[in-house]
C-alpha positions as CSV (number, residue, x, y, z in Angstrom):
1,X,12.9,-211.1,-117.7
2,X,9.6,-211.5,-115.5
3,X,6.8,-212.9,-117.2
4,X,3.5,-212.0,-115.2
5,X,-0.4,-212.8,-116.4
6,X,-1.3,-209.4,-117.3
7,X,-4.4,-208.7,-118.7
8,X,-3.9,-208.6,-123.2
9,X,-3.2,-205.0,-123.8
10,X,-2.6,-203.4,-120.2
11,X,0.0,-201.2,-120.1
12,X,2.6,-201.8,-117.2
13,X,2.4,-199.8,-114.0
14,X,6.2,-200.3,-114.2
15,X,8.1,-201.5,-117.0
16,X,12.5,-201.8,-116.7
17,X,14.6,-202.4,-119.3
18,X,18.2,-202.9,-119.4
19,X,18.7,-201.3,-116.7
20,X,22.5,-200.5,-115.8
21,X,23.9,-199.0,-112.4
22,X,26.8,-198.5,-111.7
23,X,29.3,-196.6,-108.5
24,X,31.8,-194.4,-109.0
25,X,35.7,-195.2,-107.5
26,X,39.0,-193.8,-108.2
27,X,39.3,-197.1,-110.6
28,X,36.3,-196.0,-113.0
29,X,32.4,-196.9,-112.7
30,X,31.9,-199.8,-110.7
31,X,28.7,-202.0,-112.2
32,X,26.1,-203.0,-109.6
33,X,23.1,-203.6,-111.2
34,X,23.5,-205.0,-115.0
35,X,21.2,-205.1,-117.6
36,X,18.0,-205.6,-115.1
37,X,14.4,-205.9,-116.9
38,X,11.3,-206.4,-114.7
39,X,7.9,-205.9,-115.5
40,X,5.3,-205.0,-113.2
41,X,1.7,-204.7,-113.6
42,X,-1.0,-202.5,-111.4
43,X,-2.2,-204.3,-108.4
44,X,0.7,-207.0,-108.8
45,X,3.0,-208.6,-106.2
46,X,6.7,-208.7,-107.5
47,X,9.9,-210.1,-104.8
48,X,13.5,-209.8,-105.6
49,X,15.6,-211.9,-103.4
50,X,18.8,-212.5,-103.8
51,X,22.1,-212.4,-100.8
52,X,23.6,-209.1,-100.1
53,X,25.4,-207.2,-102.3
54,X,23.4,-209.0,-105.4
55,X,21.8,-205.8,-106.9
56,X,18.5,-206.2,-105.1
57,X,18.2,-202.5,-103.0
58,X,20.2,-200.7,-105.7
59,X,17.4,-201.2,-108.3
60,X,14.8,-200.7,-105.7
61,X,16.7,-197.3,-105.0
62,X,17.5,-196.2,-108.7
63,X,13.8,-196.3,-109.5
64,X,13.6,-193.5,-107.1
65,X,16.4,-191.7,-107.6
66,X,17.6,-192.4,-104.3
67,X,21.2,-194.0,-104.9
68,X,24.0,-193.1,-102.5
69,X,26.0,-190.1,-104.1
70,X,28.4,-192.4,-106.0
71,X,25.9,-194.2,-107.4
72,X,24.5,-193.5,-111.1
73,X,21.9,-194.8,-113.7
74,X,24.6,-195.6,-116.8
75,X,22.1,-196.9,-118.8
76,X,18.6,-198.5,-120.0
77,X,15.2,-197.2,-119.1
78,X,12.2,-197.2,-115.8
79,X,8.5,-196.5,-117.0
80,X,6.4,-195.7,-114.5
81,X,2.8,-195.2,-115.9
82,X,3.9,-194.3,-119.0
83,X,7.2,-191.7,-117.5
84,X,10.3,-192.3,-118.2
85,X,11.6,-191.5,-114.9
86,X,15.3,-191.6,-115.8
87,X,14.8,-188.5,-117.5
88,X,13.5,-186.6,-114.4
89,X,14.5,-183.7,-112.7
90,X,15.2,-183.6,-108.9
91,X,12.4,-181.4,-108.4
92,X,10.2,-183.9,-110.8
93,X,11.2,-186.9,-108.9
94,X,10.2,-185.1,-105.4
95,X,6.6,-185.1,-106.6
96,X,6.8,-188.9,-107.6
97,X,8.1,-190.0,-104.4
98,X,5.9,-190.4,-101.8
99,X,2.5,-189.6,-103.5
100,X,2.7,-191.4,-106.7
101,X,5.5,-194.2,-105.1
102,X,5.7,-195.0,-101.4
103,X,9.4,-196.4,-100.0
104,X,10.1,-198.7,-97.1
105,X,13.3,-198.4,-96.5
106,X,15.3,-201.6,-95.1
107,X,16.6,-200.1,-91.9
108,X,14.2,-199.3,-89.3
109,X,16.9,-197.5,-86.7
110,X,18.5,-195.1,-88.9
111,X,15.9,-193.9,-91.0
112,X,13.7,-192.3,-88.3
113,X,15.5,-189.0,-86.9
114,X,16.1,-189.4,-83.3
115,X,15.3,-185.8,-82.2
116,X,11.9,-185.7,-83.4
117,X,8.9,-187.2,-81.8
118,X,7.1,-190.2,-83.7
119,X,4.2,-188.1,-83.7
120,X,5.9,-185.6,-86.0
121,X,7.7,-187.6,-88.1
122,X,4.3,-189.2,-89.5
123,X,2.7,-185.8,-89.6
124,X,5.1,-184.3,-91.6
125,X,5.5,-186.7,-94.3
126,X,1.6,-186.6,-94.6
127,X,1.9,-182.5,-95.1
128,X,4.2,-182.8,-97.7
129,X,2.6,-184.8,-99.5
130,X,-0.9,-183.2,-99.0
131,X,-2.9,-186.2,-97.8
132,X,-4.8,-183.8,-95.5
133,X,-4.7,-180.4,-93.9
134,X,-5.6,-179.1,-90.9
135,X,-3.8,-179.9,-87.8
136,X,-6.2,-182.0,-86.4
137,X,-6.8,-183.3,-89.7
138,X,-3.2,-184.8,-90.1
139,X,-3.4,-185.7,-86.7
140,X,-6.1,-188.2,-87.1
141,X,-4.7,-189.5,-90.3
142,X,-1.1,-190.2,-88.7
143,X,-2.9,-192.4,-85.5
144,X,-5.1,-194.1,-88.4
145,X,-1.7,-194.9,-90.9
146,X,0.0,-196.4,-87.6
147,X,-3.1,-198.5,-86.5
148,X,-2.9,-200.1,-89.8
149,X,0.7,-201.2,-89.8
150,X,-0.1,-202.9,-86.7
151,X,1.2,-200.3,-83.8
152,X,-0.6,-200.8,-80.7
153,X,-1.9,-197.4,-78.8
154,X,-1.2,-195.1,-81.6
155,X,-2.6,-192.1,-80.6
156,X,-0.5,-192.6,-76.7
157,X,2.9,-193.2,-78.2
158,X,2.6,-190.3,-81.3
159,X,4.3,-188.1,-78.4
160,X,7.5,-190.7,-78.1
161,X,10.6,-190.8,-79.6
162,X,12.1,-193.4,-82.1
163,X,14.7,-194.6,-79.0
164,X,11.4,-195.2,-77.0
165,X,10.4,-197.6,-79.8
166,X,11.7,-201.2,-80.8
167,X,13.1,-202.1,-83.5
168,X,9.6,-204.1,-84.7
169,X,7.6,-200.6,-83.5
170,X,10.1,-198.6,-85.5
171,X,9.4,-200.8,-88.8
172,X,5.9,-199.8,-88.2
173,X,6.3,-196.8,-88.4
174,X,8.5,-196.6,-91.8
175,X,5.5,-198.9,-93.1
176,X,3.0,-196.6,-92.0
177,X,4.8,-193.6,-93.4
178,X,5.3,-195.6,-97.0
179,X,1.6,-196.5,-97.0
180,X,0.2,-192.9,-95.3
181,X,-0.5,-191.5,-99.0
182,X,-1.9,-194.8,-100.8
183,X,0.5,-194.6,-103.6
184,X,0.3,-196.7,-106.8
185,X,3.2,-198.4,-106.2
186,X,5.2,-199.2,-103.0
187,X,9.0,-200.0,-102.5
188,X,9.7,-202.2,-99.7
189,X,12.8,-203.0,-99.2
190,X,12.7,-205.8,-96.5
191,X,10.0,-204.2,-94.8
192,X,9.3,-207.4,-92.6
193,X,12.6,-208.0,-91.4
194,X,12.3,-206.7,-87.9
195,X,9.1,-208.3,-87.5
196,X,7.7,-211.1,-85.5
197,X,5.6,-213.1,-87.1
198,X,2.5,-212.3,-86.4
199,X,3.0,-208.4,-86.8
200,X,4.4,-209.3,-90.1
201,X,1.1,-211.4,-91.2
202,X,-0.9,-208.2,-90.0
203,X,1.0,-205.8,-92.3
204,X,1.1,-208.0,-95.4
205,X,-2.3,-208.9,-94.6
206,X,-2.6,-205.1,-95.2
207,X,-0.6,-204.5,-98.3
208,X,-2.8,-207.2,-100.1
209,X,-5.9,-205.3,-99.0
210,X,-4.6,-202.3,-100.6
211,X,-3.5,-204.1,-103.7
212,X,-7.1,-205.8,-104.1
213,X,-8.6,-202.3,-103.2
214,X,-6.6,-199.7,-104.8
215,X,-4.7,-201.5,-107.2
216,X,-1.5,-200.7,-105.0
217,X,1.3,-202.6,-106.9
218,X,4.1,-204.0,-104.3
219,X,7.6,-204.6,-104.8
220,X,9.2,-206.6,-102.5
221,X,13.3,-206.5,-102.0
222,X,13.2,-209.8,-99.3
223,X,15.7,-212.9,-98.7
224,X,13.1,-214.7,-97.0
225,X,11.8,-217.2,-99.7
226,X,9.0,-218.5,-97.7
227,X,7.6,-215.1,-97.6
228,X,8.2,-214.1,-101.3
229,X,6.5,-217.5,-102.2
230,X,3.6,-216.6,-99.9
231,X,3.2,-213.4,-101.1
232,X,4.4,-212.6,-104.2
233,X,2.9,-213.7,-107.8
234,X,6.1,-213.0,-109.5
235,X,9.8,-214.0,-108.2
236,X,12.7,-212.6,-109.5
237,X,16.0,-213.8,-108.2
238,X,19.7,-211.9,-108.7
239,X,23.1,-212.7,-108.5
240,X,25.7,-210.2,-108.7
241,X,23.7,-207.4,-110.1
242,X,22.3,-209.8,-112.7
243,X,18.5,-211.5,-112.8
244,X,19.1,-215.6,-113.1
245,X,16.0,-216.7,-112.5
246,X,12.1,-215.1,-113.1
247,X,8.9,-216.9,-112.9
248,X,6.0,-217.7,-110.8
249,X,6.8,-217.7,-107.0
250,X,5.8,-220.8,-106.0
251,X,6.9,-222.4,-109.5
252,X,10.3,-221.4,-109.0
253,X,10.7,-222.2,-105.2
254,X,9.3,-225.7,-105.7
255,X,11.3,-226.4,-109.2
256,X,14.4,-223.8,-108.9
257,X,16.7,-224.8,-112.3
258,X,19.4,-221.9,-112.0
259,X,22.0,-223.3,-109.8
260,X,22.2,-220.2,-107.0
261,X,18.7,-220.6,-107.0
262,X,18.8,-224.1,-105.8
263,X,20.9,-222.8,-103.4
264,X,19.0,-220.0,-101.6
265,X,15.8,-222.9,-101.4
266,X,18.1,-225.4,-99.7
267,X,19.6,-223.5,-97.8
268,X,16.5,-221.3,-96.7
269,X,14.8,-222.3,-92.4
270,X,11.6,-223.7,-92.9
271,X,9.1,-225.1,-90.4
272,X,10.1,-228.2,-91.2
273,X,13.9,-227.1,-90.2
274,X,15.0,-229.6,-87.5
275,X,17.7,-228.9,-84.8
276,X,21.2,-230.6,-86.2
277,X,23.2,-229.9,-83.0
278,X,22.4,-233.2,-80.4
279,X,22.0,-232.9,-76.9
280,X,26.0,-233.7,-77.0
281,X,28.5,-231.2,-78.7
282,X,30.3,-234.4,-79.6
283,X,27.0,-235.0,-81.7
284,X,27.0,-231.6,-82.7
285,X,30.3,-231.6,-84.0
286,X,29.9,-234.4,-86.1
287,X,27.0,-233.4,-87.3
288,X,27.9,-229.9,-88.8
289,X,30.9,-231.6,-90.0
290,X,29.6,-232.8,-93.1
291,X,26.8,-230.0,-93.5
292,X,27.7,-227.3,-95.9
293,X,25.0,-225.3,-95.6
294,X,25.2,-224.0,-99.0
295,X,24.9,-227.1,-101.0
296,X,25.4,-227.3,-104.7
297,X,21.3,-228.9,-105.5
298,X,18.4,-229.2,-103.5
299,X,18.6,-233.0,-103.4
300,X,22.0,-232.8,-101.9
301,X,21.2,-230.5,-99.2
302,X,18.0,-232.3,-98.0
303,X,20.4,-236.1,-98.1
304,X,22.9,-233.9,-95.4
305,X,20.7,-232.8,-93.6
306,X,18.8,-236.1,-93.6
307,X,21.7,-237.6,-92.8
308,X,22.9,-235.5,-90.1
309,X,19.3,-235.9,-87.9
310,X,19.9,-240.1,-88.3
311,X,23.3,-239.5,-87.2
312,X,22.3,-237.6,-84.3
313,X,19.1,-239.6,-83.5
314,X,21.1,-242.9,-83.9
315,X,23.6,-241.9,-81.5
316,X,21.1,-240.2,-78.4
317,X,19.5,-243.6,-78.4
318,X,22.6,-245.9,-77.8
319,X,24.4,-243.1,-75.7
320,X,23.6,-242.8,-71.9
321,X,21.1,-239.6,-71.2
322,X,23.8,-236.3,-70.9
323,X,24.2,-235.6,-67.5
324,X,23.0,-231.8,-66.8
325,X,26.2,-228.7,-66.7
326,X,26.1,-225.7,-64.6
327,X,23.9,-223.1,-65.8
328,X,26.0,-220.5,-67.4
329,X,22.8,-217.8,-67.2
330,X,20.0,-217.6,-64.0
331,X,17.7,-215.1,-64.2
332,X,15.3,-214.9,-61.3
333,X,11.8,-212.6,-61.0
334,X,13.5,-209.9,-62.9
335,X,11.3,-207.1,-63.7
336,X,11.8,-203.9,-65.4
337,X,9.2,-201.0,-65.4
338,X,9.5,-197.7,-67.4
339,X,8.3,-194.6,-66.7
340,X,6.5,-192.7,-70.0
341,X,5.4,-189.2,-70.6
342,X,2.0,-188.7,-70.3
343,X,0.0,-187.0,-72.9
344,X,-0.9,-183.6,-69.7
345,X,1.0,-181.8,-68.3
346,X,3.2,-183.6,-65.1
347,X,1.7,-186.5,-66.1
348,X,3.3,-189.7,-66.4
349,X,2.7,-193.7,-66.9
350,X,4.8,-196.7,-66.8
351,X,5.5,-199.6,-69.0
352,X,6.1,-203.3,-67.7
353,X,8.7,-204.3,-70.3
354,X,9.7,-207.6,-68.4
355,X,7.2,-209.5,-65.8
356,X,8.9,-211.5,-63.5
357,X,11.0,-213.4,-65.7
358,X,13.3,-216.1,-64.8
359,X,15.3,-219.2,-66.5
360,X,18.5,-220.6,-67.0
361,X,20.7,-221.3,-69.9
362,X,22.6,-224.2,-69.3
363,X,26.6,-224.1,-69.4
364,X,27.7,-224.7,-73.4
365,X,23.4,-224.5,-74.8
366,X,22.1,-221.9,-76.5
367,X,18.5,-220.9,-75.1
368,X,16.3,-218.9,-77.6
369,X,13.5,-216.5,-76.6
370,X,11.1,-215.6,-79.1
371,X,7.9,-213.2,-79.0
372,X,5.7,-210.2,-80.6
373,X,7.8,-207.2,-80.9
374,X,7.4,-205.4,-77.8
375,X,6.9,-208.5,-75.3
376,X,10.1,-207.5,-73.7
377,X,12.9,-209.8,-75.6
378,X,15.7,-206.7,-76.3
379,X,14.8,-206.1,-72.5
380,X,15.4,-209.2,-70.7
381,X,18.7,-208.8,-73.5
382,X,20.0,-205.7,-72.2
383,X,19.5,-206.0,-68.3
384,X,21.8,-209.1,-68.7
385,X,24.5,-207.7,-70.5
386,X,23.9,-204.8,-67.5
387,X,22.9,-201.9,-70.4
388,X,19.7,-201.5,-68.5
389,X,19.1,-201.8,-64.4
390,X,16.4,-204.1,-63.6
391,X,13.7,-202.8,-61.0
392,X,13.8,-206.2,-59.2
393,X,14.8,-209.6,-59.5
394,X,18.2,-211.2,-59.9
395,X,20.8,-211.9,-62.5
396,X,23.6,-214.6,-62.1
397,X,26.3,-215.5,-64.3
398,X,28.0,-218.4,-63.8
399,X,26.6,-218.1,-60.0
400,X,28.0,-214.3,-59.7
401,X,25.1,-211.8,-59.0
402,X,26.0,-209.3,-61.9
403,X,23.9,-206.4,-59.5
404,X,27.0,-204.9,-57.7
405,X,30.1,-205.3,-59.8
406,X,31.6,-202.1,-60.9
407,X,35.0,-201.1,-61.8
408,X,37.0,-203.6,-62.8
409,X,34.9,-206.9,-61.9
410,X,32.4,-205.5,-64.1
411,X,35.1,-205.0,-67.0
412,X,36.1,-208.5,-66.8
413,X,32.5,-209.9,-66.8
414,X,32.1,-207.8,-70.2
415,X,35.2,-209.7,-71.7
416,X,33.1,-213.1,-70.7
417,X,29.7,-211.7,-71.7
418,X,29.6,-210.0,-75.5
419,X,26.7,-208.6,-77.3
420,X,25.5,-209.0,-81.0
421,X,22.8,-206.5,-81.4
422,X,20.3,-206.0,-83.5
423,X,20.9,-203.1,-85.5
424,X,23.7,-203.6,-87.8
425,X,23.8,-199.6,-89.0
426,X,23.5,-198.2,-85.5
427,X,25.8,-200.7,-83.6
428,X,28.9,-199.3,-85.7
429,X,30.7,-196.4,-85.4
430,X,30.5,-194.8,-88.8
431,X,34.0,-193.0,-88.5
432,X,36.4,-196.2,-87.7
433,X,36.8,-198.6,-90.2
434,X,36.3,-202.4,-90.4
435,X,39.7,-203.2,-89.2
436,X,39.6,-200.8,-85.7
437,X,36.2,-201.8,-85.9
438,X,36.5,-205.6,-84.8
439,X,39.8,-205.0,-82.6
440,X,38.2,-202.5,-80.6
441,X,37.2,-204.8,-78.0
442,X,41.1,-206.4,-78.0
443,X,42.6,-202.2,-77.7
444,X,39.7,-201.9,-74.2
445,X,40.8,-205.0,-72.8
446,X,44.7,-204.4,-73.9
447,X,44.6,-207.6,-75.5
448,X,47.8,-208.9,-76.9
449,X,50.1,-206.1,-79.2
450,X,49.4,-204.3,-82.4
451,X,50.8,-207.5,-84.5
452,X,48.6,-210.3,-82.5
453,X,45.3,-207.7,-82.8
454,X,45.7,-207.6,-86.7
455,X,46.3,-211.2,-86.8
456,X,42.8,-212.1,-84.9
457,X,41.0,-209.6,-87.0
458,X,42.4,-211.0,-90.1
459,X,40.9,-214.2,-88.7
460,X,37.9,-213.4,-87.5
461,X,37.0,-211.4,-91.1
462,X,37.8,-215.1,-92.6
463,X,35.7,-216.5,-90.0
464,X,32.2,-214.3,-90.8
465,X,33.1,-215.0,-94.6
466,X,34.3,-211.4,-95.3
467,X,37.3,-211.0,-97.5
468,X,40.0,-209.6,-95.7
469,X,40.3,-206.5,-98.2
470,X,37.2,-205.1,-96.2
471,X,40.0,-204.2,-93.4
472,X,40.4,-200.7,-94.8
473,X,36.9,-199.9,-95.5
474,X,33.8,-198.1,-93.6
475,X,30.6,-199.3,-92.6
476,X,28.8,-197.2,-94.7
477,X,30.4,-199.1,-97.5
478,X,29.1,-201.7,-96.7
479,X,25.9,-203.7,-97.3
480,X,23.6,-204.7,-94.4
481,X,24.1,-208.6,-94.3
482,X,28.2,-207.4,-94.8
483,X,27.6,-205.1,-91.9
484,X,26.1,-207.7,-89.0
485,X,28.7,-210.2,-89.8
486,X,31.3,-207.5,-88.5
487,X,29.1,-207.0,-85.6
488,X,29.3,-211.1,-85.0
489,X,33.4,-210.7,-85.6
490,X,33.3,-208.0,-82.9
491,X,31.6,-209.8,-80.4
492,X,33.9,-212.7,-80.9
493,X,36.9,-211.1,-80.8
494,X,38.0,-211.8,-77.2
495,X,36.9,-215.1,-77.3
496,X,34.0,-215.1,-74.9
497,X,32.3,-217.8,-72.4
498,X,28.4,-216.0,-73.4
499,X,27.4,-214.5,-76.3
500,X,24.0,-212.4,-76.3
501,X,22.7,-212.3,-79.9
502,X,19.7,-209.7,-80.5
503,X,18.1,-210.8,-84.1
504,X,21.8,-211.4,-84.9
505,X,20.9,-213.3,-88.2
506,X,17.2,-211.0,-89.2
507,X,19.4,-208.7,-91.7
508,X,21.1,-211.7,-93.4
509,X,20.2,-213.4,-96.5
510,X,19.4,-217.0,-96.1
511,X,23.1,-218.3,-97.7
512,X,24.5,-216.0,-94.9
513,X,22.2,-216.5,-92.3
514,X,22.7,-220.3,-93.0
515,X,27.0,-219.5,-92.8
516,X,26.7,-217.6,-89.7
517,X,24.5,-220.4,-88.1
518,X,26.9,-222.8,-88.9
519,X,29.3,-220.5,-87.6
520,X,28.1,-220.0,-84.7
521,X,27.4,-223.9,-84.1
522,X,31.0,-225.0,-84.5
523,X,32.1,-222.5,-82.3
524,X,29.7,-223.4,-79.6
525,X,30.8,-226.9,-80.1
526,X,34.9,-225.8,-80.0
527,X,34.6,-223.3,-77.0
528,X,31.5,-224.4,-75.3
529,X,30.4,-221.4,-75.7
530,X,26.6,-220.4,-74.3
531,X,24.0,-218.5,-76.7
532,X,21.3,-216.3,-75.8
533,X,19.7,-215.7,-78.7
534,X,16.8,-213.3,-79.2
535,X,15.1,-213.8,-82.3
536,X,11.2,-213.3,-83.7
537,X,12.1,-215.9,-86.7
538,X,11.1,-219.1,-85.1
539,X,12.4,-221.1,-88.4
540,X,15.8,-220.2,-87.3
541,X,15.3,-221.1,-83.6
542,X,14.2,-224.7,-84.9
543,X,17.9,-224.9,-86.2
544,X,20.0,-223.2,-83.7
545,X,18.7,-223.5,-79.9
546,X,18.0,-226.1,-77.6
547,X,15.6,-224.4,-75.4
548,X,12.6,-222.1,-76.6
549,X,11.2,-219.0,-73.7
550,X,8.5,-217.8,-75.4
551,X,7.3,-213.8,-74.4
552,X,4.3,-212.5,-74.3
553,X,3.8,-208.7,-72.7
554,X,6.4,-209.0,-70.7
555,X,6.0,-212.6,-69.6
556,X,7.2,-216.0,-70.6
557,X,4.0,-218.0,-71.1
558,X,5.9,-221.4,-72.1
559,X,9.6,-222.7,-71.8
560,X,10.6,-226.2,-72.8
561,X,12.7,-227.7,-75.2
562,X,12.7,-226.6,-79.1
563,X,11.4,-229.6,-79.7
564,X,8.6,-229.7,-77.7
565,X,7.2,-226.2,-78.2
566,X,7.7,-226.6,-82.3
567,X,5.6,-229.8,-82.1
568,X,3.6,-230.1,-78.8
569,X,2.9,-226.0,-78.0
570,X,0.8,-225.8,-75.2
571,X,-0.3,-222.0,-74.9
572,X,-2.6,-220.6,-78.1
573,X,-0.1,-218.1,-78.3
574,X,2.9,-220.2,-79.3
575,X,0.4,-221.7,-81.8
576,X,-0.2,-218.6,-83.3
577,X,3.1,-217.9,-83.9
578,X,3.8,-221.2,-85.3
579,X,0.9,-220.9,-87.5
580,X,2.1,-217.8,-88.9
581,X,5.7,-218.5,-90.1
582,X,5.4,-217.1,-93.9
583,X,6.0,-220.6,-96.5
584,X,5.5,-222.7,-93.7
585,X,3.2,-225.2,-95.8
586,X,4.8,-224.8,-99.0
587,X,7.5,-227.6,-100.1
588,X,10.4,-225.7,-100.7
589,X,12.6,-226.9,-103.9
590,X,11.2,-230.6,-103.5
């Protein structure tokens, strides 16, 4: 159904037609993918977006034979230079992959074996696929493949481990092992999503080098629009398993004529994204009441939102200024320094991961800190919700230093204080399902009886916009987006006074993402509930917080309000990350 400019008698690096996938149950073949065709030329850009569940990383993973074990090609074909791959053997397919067609896969924790060194990981895949030989051959070529995805010190950290890593670092990694043999065509199935923004500009950067050099064709599995329009020639949306709309990226994003199409654009953060909560939650509330999120056109989404930021606007300047409420979060010089193996023997280094950080979230706000993967975000993260023990400095929750509690004062600050983080895979427990899943925090905290805990999950599932038949089911049925809003059910489960999110919203599509926002708004506004919220997409900070702590190696080199740092940034870092949100000058579906 794509339709790029190819040159008159090319032949298609990779060609799809009809292609039909479908999941075996007790209740017969379930489709997932129907009737697909795609089109993609040698040295081409192509992104699928799409929300989860839409078909979008089940076609990426039948052209390489890499669909979960209930999952089967029923029908149509996949070309690859001139093979018809559906016809391959196991064996066959193992000499495609990797050499001939590199893979990203979408989930930076899970894919990188936790028992094996970094180093080794790299090393092997470049072995297998006989990009060199030699061991100080492969050794070279592994630091060289990670210095071009963008990871800082390769040749120090090749002796880590994955837990060692961020979630960012990890993502490098994957991208470096995708890339390591310079394959024709690579699979990348949001291979950006656990990026900030300015790593994410160095490894596209990147990929278009190798496209324009080698004629490295890329296909992109995304659900941020600003980047497909940015990088991709060729857009092709789906929609339950089905393609809806194909075209020219920017074509389509600034004239989308398929319905769910219009809906992605309108829905989708941009630059231009302005904060629809007020200073008030009374403002907030009425705000968010008549936002949607999802509207039906473009036009209509734009008028609400339009409408809301009047609203808002109109009322701040005839109320009286909001008087300032207690801070609900103080943090104050905290510092946190880890000791790493060194490369001799008995030798050892240390890692500043925070620098003598301190703010304060304000009772009922939600305070955003943003950053570079690596600047010490997830840190600052887990020393308050007391996973990690800072070296110095001082944490108080609503006044209470958190340092000594123990026993059962620090059980009852965990019932106030509830974590979202930022791996949706690794944060569930693969052998409970969804239901035991979300009431676990209700069964530690003996909340209520068996009856009242199945009633709150039942809500909460309708609540994340999950239909309550997932109750019975495991994670691993699951698709990502599916699997974070759990996560965000779980943490709300007990009702909470703070809520740490960790890139809460980075492995959601944008109609999602745009659902949980909202979410998370009106129950802020309800509860006066208090958000820390971690984040490297700054588009979605301009819609949720109120306050912006930017990171840099550890430090925060500027604090203020959102919108002061989004339109009067004072340090050439916070530029820099403004500057290199993907789509940020392109008009979105106007």
């Amino acid at each position: 159904m794509s339709d790029p400019t190819t040159t008159p008698g090319a032949r298609p690096l990779l060609e799809i037609k009809n292609l039909e996938v479908g999941f075996q149950s007790s209740d017969g073949i379930i489709p997932a993918v129907r009737g697909v065709d795609l089109t993609l030329m040698a040295g081409q850009t192509l992104a699928i977006v799409g929300e989860s569940g839409s078909g979008k990383s089940t076609t990426a993973s039948a052209i390489i034979n890499l669909l979960p074990g209930a999952g089967r090609i029923t029908g149509g074909s996949i070309l690859f230079d001139g093979k018809e791959l559906t016809n391959y053997s196991t064996k066959q397919m193992e000499d495609i992959r990797g050499r001939e067609i590199g893979y990203v896969p979408q989930d930076p924790m899970s894919n990188l074996n936790p028992v094996w060194s970094v180093g080794f990981q790299v090393e092997e895949t470049i072995r297998a696929n006989g990009i060199a030989t030699g061991r100080k051959a492969v050794r070279e070529h592994a630091i060289q493949v990670l210095r071009e995805a963008g990871l800082q010190d390769a040749d120090k950290r090749l002796k880590q481990f994955p837990h060692q890593f961020s979630g960012g670092m990890r993502q490098r990694v994957l991208i470096g092992i995708g890339l390591s043999s310079r394959p024709k065509l690579l699979i990348a199935d949001e291979p950006t999503s656990a990026l900030d923004v300015t790593v994410q500009r160095r490894i596209l950067d990147h990929l278009e080098t190798l496209t324009r050099d080698i004629g490295t064709a890329v296909l992109f599995i995304t659900h941020d629009l600003g980047l497909a329009a940015e990088r991709a020639e060729q857009l092709v949306v789906m929609y339950k398993g089905r393609i809806v709309e194909a075209g020219p990226s920017r074509e389509i994003l600034e004239n989308p004529l398929h319905p769910y199409t219009q809906r992605l654009v309108a829905a989708a953060p941009s630059l231009a994204s302005r904060r629809i909560l007020s200073a008030t939650q009374e403002s907030a509330t009425h705000s968010l009441s008549d936002l949607d999120y999802a509207p039906t056109t473009v036009t209509e989404g734009i008028d609400l939102i339009a409408a809301a930021e009047e609203r808002v606007e109109r009322e701040r300047a005839g109320g009286a200024a909001p008087t300032r409420r207690p801070d609900a979060i103080v943090v104050n010089d905290l510092t946190k320094v880890y000791k790493i193996r060194g490369q001799g023997k008995g030798s050892a280094g240390e890692i500043t991961a925070a620098d003598h950080v301190s703010f304060a979230v304000e009772k009922g706000t939600t305070t955003a800190i943003v950053g570079e993967s690596g600047s010490g975000k997830s840190t600052v993260a887990k020393m308050i919700l007391k996973l990690e023990q800072p070296t110095s400095g001082q944490i108080l929750i609503d006044g209470v230093d958190v340092a000594p509690l123990k026993g059962r004062s620090l059980l009852d600050l965990r019932r106030r204080l509830q974590p979202v983080f930022q791996d949706p895979y690794g944060s569930l427990n693969p052998l409970r399902n969804i239901g035991n899943t979300i009431a676990e925090p209700l069964l530690v905290h003996k909340a209520g009886d068996h009856a009242s805990r199945r009633a709150r999950v039942l809500e909460l599932l309708d609540q994340v916009a999950l239909p309550q038949s997932l109750i019975t089911r495991y994670p691993n049925e699951l698709s990502g987006g599916q699997r974070q809003r759990v996560a965000i059910a779980r943490a709300l489960a007990l009702k909470p006074d703070i809520v740490v999110l960790d890139e809460a919203v980075s492995a959601l599509d944008v109609l999602v993402q745009a659902q949980i926002l909202k979410l998370l708004a009106e129950l802020q506004s309800e509860l006066e509930l208090t958000y820390l919220f971690i984040t490297h997409d700054l588009a979605v900070v301009r819609v949720i917080a109120d306050n912006v702590c930017v990171m840099q190696k550890g430090r925060i080199v500027e604090a203020a309000s959102t919108d002061e740092v989004f339109d009067h940034p004072q340090e050439q870092y916070t530029k820099e990350l403004l500057n290199a949100i993907p789509g940020a000058g392109i008009a979105l579906g106007v």
